[in-house]
N, C-alpha and C positions, 0 to 999 in steps of 0.2 A: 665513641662510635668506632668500631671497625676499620682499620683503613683497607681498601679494597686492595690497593697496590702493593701491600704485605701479605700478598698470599706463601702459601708451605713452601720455603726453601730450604737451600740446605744451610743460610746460617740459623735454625729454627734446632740442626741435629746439632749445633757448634764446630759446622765445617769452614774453614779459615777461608779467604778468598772472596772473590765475587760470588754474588747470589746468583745462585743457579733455581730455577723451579723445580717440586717433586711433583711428580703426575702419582697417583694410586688409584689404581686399576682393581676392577673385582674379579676374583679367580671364576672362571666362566668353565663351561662345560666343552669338550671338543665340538659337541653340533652346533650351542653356543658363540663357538672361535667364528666356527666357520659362516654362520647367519651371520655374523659381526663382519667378519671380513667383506662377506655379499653386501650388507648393510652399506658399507663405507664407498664400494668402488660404485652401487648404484646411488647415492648421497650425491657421487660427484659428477655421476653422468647427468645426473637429474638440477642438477646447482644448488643442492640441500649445504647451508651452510654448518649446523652443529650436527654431530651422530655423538651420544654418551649411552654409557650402560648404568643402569639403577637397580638394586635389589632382584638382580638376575633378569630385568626387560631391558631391551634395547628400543631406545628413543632416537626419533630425526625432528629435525625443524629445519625449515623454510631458510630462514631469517630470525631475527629480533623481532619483529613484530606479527609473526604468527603463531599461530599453536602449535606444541608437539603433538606429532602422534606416536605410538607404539606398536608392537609386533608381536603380534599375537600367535605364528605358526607353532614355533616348536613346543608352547606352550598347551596349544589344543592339541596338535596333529605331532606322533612322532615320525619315523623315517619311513613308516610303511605307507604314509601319501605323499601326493605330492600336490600341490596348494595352489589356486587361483584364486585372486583377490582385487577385488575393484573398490578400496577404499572411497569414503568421502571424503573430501575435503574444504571444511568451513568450521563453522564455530560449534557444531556437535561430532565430536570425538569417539570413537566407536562403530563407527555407521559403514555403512557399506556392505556390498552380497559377497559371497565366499562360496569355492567348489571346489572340494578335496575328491581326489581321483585315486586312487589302488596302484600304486606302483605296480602291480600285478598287468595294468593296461598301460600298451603306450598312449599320452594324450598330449594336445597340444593346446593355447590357447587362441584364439580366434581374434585378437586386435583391431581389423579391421574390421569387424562387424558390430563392435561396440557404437553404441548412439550416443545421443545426446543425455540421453537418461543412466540410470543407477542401473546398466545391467553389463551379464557377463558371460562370454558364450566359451563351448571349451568342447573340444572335440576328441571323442574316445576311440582308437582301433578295438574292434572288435573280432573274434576269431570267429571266421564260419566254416567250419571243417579246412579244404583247402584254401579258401579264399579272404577275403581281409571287405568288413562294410565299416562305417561309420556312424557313429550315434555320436551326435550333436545336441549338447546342453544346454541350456541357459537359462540364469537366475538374474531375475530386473526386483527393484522395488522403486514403489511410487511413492512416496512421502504423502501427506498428505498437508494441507487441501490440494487435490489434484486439479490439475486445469487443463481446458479441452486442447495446449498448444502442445503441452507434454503427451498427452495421449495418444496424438494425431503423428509427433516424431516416433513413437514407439512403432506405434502398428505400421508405420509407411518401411521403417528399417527393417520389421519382421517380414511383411510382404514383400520386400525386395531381396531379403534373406531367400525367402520359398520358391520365389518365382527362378532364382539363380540356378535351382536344382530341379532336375528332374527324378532323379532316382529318390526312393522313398527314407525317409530318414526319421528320426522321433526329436520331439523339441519338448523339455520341458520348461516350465516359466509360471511366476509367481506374479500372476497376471490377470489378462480376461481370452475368454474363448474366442478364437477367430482362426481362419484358414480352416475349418474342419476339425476344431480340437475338443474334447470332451475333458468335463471337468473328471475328476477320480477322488480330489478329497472329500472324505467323507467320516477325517475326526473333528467334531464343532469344538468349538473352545468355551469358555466358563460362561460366557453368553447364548448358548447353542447358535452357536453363527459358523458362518466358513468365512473366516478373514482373509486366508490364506488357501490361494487354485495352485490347484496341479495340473497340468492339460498335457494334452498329448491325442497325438492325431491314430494313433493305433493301441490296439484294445492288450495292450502285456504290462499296464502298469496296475500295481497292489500296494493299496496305503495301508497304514496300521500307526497307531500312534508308538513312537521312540519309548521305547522302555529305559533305556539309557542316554540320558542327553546329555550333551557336551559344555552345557552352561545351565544358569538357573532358567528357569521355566518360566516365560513369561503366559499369564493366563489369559490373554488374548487371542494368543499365538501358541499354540499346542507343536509342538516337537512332532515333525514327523518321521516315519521310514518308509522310504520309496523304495520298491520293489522291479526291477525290468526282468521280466521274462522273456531271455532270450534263447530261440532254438536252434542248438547249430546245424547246417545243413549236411545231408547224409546220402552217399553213394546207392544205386537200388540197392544193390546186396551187401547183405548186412556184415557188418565188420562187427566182428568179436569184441569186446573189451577186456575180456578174461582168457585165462588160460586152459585149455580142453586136455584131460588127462585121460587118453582115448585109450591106454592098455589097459584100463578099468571100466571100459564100458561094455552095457548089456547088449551082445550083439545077436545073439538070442530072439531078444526081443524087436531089435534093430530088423532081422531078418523076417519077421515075421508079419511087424507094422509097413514094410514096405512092399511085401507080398498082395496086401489084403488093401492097397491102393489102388483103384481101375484108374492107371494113366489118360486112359481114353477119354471117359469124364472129366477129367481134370484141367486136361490140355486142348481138347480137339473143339472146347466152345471158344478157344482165344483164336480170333486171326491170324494176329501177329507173331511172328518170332519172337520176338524180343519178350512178348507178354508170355509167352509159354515158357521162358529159360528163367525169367524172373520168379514164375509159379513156382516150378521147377525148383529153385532155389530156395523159396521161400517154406516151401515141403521138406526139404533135406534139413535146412537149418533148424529148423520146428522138432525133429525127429531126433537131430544129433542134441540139441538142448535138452530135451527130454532124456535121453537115456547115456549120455557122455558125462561122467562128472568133470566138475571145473573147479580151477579157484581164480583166485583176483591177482594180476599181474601187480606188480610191486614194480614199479618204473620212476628212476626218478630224473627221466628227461636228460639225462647225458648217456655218452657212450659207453658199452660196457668194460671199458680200456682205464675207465677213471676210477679216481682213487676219490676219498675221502679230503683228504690235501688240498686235492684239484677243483675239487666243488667245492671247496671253501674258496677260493683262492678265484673263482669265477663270478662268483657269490659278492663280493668284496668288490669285483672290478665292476661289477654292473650298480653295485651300491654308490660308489665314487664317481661313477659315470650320469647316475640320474642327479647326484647333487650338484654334479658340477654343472649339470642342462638346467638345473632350479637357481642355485645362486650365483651362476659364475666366477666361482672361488678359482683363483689359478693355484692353489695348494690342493684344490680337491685334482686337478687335472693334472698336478705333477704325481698324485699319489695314483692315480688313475692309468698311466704309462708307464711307472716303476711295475703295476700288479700285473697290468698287461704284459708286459717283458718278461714276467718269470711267469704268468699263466704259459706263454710261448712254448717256454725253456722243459715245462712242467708236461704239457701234453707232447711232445716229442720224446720225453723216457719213459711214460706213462705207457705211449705208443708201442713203441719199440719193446719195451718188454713184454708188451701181450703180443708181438707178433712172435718173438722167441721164445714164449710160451708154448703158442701154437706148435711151432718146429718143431719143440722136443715131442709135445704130447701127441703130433697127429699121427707119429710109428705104433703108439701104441693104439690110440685111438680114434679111430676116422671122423667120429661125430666131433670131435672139434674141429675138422676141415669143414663140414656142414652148417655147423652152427656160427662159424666166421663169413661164409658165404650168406647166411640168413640174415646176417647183424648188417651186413654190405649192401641189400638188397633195403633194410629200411630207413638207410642213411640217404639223406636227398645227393650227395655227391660220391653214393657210393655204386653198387646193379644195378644195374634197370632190371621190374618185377618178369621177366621176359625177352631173351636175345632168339636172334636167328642169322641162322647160316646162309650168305650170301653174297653176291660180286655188290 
């Protein structure tokens, strides 16, 4: 038999001296390192005595006398989510609800609102034109045989969740209907049953069964894909989306379509002001669509001072910045103020040469004096759309 206390040293290579131990390590991937790293520092927040890596998974345990579990993120999910996860933990391995989120949104997870039960709540910024709502998630499962104590913790946690808010928000849960929620699935599984509710207290969700699922298919439990249709909110008058290339348009006709309008009719049944300027607007922009060609603005959400470099290099720091908010890697947060530093470094020459740009070309050409005043007016810290002369 084996002696255990002859594990791999170095008189095993016929290195002279005391026995030293060889550790060997699996060559791991950077995203890999860096789960490993998060792995190890939450292990010790949490009093996880072993973290090992195995045929590319990273494993934790307890103790000696409980089970490992695994980690499944970078395996399902690569860098373009970002993962919440309320494991079980007992003697079925595996288990537990999961909510991947679109790095595209900011989200956060909700800890304090988790109950007694297998669920997990996780909160999404939403963009409504100017303003910022929230849609709030959450994925429970009930094991079964269910019993009426677990039930009764469930729905008291949700109703104290709903009752907390007044402003309207969406909840979705792998559950039973209550607080005003309507079920929406409506793909059955191999039994033609609905094992699996989707609720939701407002009428913008669309199921469809997953065409591509993320593991095997269990046929109890049909795959789905939730759909929220969200509408951003939109100023009365209507804001372009595209670009109007008005020395091309039929003004001909322009002149002709506005002639053969009886303003009188059109304006003089509204009372209000405000509804006559809106008409008003709504008439002109109807007019100019019609006979103004356009095409699609190509914007890719930075300044026009940036280079190619620089959105990389911005790109990169908000990448480093959400891993290092996911696994609290202090390698991701050093790499994270090295990129910041020269993003700094990068937009001040980037800057300045479009301003020295300007200088040379505005003697020749005034339209770049105008068209730097335009870029300044859609920068939030740059015009206001409107000044006036006054003490």
């Amino acid at each position: 038999m084996k002696d255990k206390s002859d594990k791999l040293n170095t008189s095993h290579l016929g290195m002279a001296g005391d026995k030293k131990p060889i550790y060997v390590i699996e060559h791991l991937s950077p995203a890999l390192k860096s789960l490993h790293a998060a792995t190890r520092l939450k292990a010790k927040q949490k009093d996880y005595k072993f973290v090992w890596v195995k045929s590319g998974r990273i494993y934790v345990r307890k103790n000696e006398s409980t089970e490992y579990s695994t980690i499944f993120d970078a395996e399902i999910f690569d860098s373009r989510y970002v993962v919440y996860r309320r494991d079980r933990m007992g003697d079925k391995l595996g288990s537990g609800v999961l909510i991947a989120v679109s790095n595209k949104f900011t989200s956060f997870k909700i800890s304090n609102y988790n109950s007694e039960c297998e669920d997990l709540w996780v909160k999404v910024r939403i963009s409504r034109g100017k303003s910022w709502e929230y849609l709030k998630v959450s994925a429970v499962y009930l094991p079964q045989p269910l019993n009426q104590n677990t039930l009764k913790t469930y729905i008291d946690n949700t109703n104290k969740i709903m009752d907390e808010h007044t402003t309207k928000y969406t909840l979705i849960a792998d559950f039973l209907e209550l607080n005003d929620f309507k079920q929406f699935n409506n793909v059955p599984n191999c039994n033609n049953k609905f094992l699996d509710l989707v609720l939701c207290n407002s009428d913008i969700v669309n199921i469809n069964e997953c065409p591509d699922p993320i593991r095997s298919v269990d046929a109890h439990h049909s795959p789905l894909e939730i759909s929220i249709e969200i509408t951003p909110s939109r100023n009365k008058h209507l804001k372009l989306s595209h670009k109007l290339i008005f020395f091309k348009g039929d003004y001909d006709l322009i002149k002709k379509e506005l002639s053969d309008i009886s303003w009188e009719d059109e304006l003089l049944p509204l009372n209000d002001l405000n509804d006559m300027v809106d008409k008003f607007y709504q008439i002109m922009y109807k007019i100019i669509n019609k006979h103004i060609p356009k095409i699609k603005k190509c914007s890719n959400g930075h300044p026009v001072w940036s280079n190619t470099h620089l959105i990389y290099l911005l790109k990169q720091k908000q990448t480093y910045h959400s891993r290092y908010k996911l696994y609290k890697n202090p390698l991701d947060m050093a790499e994270f103020k090295y990129l910041r530093s020269d993003c700094g470094k990068l937009i001040r020459v980037c800057y300045n040469k479009y301003i020295s740009n300007i200088k040379v070309e505005i003697g020749k050409n005034p339209k770049y004096f105008w068209a730097h005043l335009s870029n300044k007016r859609k920068e939030s810290f740059g015009l206001p759309p409107s000044m006036f002369l006054g003490m």
